[in-house]
C-alpha positions as CSV (number, residue, x, y, z in Angstrom):
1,X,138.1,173.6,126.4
2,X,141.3,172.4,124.6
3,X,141.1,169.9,122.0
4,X,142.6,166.7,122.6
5,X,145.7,166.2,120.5
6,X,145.3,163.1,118.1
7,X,146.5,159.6,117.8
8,X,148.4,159.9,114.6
9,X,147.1,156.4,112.6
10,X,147.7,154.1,109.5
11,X,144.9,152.8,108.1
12,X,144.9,150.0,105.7
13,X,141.9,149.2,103.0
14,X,142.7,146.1,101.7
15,X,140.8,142.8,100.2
16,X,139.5,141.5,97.3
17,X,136.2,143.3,97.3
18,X,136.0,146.9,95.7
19,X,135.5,150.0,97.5
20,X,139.5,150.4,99.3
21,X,140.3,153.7,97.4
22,X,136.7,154.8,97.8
23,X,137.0,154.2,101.5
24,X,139.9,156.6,101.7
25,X,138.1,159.0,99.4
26,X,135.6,158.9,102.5
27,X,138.3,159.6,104.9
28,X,139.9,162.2,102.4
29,X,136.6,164.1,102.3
30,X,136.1,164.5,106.0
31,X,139.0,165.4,106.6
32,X,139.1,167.8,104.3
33,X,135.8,169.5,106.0
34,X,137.8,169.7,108.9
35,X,140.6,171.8,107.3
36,X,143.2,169.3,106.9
37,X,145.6,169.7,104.6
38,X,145.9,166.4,102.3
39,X,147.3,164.5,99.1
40,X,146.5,161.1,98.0
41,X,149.5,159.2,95.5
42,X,148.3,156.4,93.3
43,X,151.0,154.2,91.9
44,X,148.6,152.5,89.4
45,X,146.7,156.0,87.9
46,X,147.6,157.2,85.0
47,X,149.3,160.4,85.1
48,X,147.4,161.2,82.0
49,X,144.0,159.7,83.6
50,X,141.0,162.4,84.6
51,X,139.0,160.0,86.9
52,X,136.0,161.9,88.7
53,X,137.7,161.6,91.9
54,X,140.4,163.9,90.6
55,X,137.7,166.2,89.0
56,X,136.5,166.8,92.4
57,X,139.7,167.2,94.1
58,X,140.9,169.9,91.7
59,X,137.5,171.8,92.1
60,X,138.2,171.5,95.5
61,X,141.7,172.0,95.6
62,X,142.7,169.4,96.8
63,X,146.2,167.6,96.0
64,X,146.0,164.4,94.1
65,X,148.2,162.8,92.3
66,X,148.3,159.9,89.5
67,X,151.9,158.7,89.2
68,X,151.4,155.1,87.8
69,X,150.7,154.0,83.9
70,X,147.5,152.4,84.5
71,X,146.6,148.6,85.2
72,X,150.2,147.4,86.0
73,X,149.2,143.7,85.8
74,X,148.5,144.2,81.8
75,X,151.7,145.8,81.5
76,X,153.5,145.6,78.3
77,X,156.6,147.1,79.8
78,X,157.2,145.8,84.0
79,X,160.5,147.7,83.8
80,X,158.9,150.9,83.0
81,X,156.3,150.2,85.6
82,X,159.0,149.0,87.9
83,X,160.5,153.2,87.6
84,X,157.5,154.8,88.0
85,X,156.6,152.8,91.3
86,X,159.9,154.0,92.5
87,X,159.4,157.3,91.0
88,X,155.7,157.7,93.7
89,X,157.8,156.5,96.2
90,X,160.5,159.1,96.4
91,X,157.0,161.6,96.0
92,X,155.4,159.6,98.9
93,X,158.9,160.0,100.9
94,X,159.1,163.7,100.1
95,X,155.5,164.8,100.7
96,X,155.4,162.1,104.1
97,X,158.5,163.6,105.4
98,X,157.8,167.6,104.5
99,X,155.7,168.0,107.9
100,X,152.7,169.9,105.5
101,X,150.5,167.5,105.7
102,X,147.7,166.0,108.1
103,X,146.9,162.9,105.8
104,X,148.6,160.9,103.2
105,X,147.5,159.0,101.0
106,X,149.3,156.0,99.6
107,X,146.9,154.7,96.5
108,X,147.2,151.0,95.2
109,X,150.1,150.9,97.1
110,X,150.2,147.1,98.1
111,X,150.4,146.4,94.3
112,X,154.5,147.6,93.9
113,X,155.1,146.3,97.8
114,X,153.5,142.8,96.4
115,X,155.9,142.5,92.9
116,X,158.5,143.1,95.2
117,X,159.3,146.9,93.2
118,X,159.6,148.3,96.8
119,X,160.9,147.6,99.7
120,X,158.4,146.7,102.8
121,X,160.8,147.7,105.4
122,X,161.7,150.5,103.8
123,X,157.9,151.8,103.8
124,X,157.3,150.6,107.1
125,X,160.5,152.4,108.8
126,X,159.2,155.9,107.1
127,X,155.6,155.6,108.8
128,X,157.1,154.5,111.5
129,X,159.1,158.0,111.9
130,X,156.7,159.8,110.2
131,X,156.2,163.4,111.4
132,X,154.1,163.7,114.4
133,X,150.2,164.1,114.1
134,X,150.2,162.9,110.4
135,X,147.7,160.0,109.3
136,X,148.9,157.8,106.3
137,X,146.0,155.6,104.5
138,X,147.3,152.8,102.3
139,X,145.0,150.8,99.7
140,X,145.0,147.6,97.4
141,X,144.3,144.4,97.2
142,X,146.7,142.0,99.7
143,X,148.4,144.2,101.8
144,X,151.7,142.3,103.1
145,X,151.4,140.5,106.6
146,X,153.8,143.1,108.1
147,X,152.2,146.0,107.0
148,X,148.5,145.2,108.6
149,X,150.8,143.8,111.7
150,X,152.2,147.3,111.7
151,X,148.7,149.6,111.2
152,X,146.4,150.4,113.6
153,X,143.7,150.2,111.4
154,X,143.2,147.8,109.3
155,X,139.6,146.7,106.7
156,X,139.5,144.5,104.7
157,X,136.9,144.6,101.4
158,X,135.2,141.0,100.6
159,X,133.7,140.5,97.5
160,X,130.2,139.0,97.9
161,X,128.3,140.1,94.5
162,X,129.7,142.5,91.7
163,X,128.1,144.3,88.9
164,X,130.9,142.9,86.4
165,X,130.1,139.5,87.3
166,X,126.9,139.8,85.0
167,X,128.6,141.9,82.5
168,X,128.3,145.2,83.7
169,X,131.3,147.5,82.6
170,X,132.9,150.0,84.6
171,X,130.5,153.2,85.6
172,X,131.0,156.9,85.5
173,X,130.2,158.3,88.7
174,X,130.1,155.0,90.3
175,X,133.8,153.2,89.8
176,X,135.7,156.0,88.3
C-alpha cells in the first residue's frame, strides 16, 4: 500500500515556560528514527558551546549547528550579535532552500525576529516557498503575531513552577 505523501508543516514552540527547543529535540529525534535527514540552527548557541544535545547529535550524526554568541540579552556587543543573526539566516536560507532536507530547524529564532535584526516577512516569504515536503520548526520565547498566524502548528510553553525559582542552577542532562 503506498504511503500517503505528507503535509509539509511549521511548527512553532513558543512561551514563557521552558522546554520549546527540547520540544523540537522531540520532534528531531523521531524523525530521525524515521530516516529523515535533519539540521537544527540556533541563533543564540555559542558556536564554541558543547551542550549535550549537540553531544548526541554528533554521535548520531546528526547536523546541528550553534551560530549565535550565547545569551544575546547580556550582550556586551548588539552589533556583533546583530551579524551573527544575519550570518544563521543566510545558513537557514541556504540549507531551507538546498531541497536536502526533511526538517529544519530554526533555534531561538523569535529572539533576532523580536529585536527587529531580521526581517519577519522576509522569514515568512521563504517558508512560505519552501521546497515541497520539508517541515521547518521555529522556537523562543514570543513568537511575532504573524508568524503563529502563518504556522500550522503552533504550542505555546507556560511557566507554572521552575527549579530556578528556588535557587536551583542550570542542570547537566536536564537543561543543557
Amino acid at each position: 500500500m503506498p504511503v500517503k505523501k505528507r503535509k509539509p508543516l511549521v511548527i512553532v514552540y513558543t512561551g514563557n515556560g521552558k522546554g520549546k527547543t527540547t520540544a523540537a529535540l522531540g520532534v528531531l529525534f523521531r524523525a530521525f528514527g524515521r530516516g529523515w535527514t535533519i539540521v537544527m540552527l540556533s541563533f543564540i548557541k555559542s558556536e564554541t558551546s558543547n551542550y549535550g544535545e549537540e553531544r548526541a547529535a554528533r554521535k548520531l550524526g546528526i547536523e546541528m549547528i550553534p551560530l549565535g554568541a550565547g545569551f544575546t540579552w547580556l550582550s556586551k556587543d548588539i552589533e556583533h550579535d546583530k551579524a551573527l543573526a544575519r550570518r544563521c539566516w543566510e545558513a537557514c536560507k541556504e540549507k531551507i532552500d538546498s531541497g536536502r532536507y526533511d526538517l529544519v530547524i530554526l533555534d531561538e529564532m523569535t529572539y533576532p525576529l523580536n529585536y527587529g535584526w531580521l526581517d519577519l516577512n522576509e522569514v515568512i516569504e521563504v517558508l512560505r516557498h519552501r521546497p515541497p515536503n520539508l517541515h521547518v520548526i521555529v522556537t523562543g520565547r514570543d513568537a511575532p503575531q504573524a508568524l503563529v498566524d502563518f504556522a500550522d502548528l503552533v504550542t505555546e510553553m507556560r511557566e507554572i513552577k521552575h527549579p530556578f525559582q528556588q535557587g536551583i542552577k542550570a542542570q547537566p542532562g536536564i537543561d543543557f
